[in-house]
N, C-alpha and C positions, 0 to 999 in steps of 0.2 A: 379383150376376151376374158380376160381373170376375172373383172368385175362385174361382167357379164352374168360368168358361172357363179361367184359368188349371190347373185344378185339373186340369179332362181335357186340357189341352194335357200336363201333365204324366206323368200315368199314363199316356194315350192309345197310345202307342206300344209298352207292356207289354202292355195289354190287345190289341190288334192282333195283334204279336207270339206271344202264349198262345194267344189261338182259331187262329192261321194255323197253329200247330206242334205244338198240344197239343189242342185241341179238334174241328178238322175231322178228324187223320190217325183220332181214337178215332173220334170218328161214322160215318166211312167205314169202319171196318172191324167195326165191332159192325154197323151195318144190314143187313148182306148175311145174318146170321144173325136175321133175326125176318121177312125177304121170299122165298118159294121158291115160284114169283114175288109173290104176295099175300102180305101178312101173317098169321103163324105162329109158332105157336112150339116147332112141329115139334124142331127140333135141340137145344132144350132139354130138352124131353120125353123124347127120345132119350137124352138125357146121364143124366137120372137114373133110366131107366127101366134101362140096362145096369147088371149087379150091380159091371161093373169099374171102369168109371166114378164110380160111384155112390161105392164104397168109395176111390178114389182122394180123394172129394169130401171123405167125413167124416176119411177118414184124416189130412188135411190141415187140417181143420177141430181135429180132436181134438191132433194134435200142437203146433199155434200155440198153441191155448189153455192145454197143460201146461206149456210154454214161457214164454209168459208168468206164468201163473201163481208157477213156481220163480221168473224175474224177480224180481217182487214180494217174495217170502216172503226169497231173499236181499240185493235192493238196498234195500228198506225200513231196516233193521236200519244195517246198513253203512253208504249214504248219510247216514244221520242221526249215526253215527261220523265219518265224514268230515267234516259239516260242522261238526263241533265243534272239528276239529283247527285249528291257526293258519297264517294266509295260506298263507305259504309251504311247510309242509307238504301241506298239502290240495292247493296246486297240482301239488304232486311224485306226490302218489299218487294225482289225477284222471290226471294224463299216463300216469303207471305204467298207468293200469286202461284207458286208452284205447288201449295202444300193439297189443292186437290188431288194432283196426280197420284199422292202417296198414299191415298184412299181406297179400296176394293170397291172394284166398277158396281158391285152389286150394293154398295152401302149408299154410294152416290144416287144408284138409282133411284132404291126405296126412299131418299131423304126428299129427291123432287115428287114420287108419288103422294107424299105428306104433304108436297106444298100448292099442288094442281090437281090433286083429286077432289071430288064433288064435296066430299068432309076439310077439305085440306086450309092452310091457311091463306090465302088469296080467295079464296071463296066465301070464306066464313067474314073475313074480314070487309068484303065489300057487303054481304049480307047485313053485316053489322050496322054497315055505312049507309043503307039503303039503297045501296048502288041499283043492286038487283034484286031480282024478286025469287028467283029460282038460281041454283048452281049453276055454274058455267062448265059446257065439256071441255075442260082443254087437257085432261089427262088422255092417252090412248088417241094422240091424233099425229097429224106432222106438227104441228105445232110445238108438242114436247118435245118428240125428237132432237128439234131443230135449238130447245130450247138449252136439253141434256147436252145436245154434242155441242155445242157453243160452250157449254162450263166446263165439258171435258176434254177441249182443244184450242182455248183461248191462252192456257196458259203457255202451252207449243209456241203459239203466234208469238207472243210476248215476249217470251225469253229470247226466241232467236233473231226476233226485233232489234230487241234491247240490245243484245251483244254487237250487231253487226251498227248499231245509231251511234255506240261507247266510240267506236274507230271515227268518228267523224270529226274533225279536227274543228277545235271551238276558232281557228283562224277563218276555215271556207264561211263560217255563217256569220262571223264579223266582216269580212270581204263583200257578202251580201246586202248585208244591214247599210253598209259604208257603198253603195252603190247606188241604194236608198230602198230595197227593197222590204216589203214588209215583214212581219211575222208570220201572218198566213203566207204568203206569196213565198219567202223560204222555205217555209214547208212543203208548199208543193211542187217548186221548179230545184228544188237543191236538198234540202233531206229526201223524199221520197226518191227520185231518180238513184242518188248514191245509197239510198239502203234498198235497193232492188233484188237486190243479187239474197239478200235473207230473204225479203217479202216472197222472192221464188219458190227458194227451200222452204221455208214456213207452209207456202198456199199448195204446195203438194205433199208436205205430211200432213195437213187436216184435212186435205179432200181427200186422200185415201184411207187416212185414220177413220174418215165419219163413213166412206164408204165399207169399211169392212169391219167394221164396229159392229158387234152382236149383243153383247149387253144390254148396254142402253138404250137401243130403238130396240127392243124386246119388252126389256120393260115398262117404256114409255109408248111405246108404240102398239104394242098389243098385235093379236093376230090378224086383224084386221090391216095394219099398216106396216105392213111387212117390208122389209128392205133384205139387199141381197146376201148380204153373211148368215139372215135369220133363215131364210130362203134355203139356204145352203148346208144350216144345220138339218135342216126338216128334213133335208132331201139325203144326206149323210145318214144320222144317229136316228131318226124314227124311221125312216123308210128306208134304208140302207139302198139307195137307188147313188151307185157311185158315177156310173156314165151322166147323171143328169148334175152331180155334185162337181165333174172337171169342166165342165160345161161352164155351170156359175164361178167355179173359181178362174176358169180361163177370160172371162168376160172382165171379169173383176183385173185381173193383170190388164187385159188390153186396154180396159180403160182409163186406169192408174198410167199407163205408158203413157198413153196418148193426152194426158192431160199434163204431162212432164213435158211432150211435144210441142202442145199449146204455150206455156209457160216461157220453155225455150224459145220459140221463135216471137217470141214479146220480147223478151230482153235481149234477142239481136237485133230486132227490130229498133227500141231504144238504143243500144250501143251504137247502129248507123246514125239514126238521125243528131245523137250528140257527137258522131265524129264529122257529121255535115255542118255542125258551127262551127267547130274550132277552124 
């Protein structure tokens, strides 16, 4: 019972703190959108019954996901390179890989408008080459986007790769090898399975980072390819329309949950089927 009470003397002031700053200002600003004046779910209905809306919705839905996805496909490979490299090494080239984060999302952006605008250097330089005959649009598409939130959540991936690949005991991939398994073939039945549990964490702070990301699909994206945080400034700070701003931000939670949902029932999924071999 002492340890008890001690125990919420302790937290007690966190937890207070969290509901006064973090849990009322959300609840008070999601309820105004499910009461007009009764309970409804009116403004929701409205969100995905418009075709602009709507497409704003999956637009942003489909671009997180290919996002992450690339994540995956290049931090897998790499972080498990990395964590094979010695202390002090790996330390130099986690910093190296993190040094965009410490960047202003707004310097980031202008630097890919330099490098994918109709002037910029990929254009100019295939110009150069003959490649092409005229400029390529790839600035103001999904395309940037996808290209921006890959440079500014690969590093995410990586790090929390890398950290959870460092715990992997150089004895289980010698037990592998000695079993006669390959290089590729450890990789994918015995690193990837054990560094699951980061690949989790990692794959749902870049789908909700790149989902709520307003900078960079703003500026890479333009008005035309609008995604939901951009979405949701319009609707906030130029229109001051706040019922259709709890709206997007509620959409925006459920779908960050639900894709924690997803995630979760993957890796119980794997935790069954390897507690079905042993």
């Amino acid at each position: 019972m002492m340890k008890t009470h001690r125990y919420l003397l302790a937290v007690g002031p966190s937890i207070v703190l969290a509901v006064a700053f973090l849990i009322i200002p959300l609840v008070f600003t999601i309820i105004p959108s499910f009461f007009v004046p009764s309970f409804s779910l009116h403004f929701y209905t409205d969100f995905f019954a418009d075709s602009f809306t709507r497409g704003i919705f999956f637009r942003s839905i489909r671009l997180s996901a290919i996002t992450t996805l690339i994540c995956i496909a290049v931090g897998l490979p790499t972080s498990y390179y990395i964590s094979l490299m010695k202390e002090k090494k790996r330390k130099i080239i986690v910093s190296l890989i993190m040094f965009p984060l410490l960047t202003n999302a707004v310097v980031r952006g202008f630097a890919w408008i330099s490098i994918l605008g109709k002037n910029g250097i990929i254009n100019q330089l295939f110009l150069n080459l003959h490649i092409i005959d005229s400029p390529l649009k790839m600035l103001y598409t999904d395309f940037a986007i996808v290209v921006g939130s890959v440079y500014l959540f690969l590093p995410v991936m990586i790090s929390t790769l890398t950290s959870v690949m460092e715990g992997i005991g150089d004895d289980v991939v010698e037990a592998a090898y000695s079993l006669g398994s390959s290089p590729m073939h450890t990789f994918f039945k015995v690193i990837i399975p054990l560094s699951f549990s980061g690949l989790l964490v990692a794959s749902v702070m870049v789908f909700s980072g790149t989902i709520s990301a307003y900078t960079t699909p703003t500026l890479l994206g333009g008005n035309q390819n609008m995604m939901l945080a951009s979405l949701l400034y319009q609707q906030s700070n130029t229109l001051s329309n706040w019922t259709n701003s709890a709206v997007i931000a509620f959409i925006m939670i459920v779908v960050s949950l639900g894709v924690m949902k997803l995630f979760n029932l993957m890796a119980s999924r794997i935790d069954k089927r390897g507690a079905d071999h042993v």
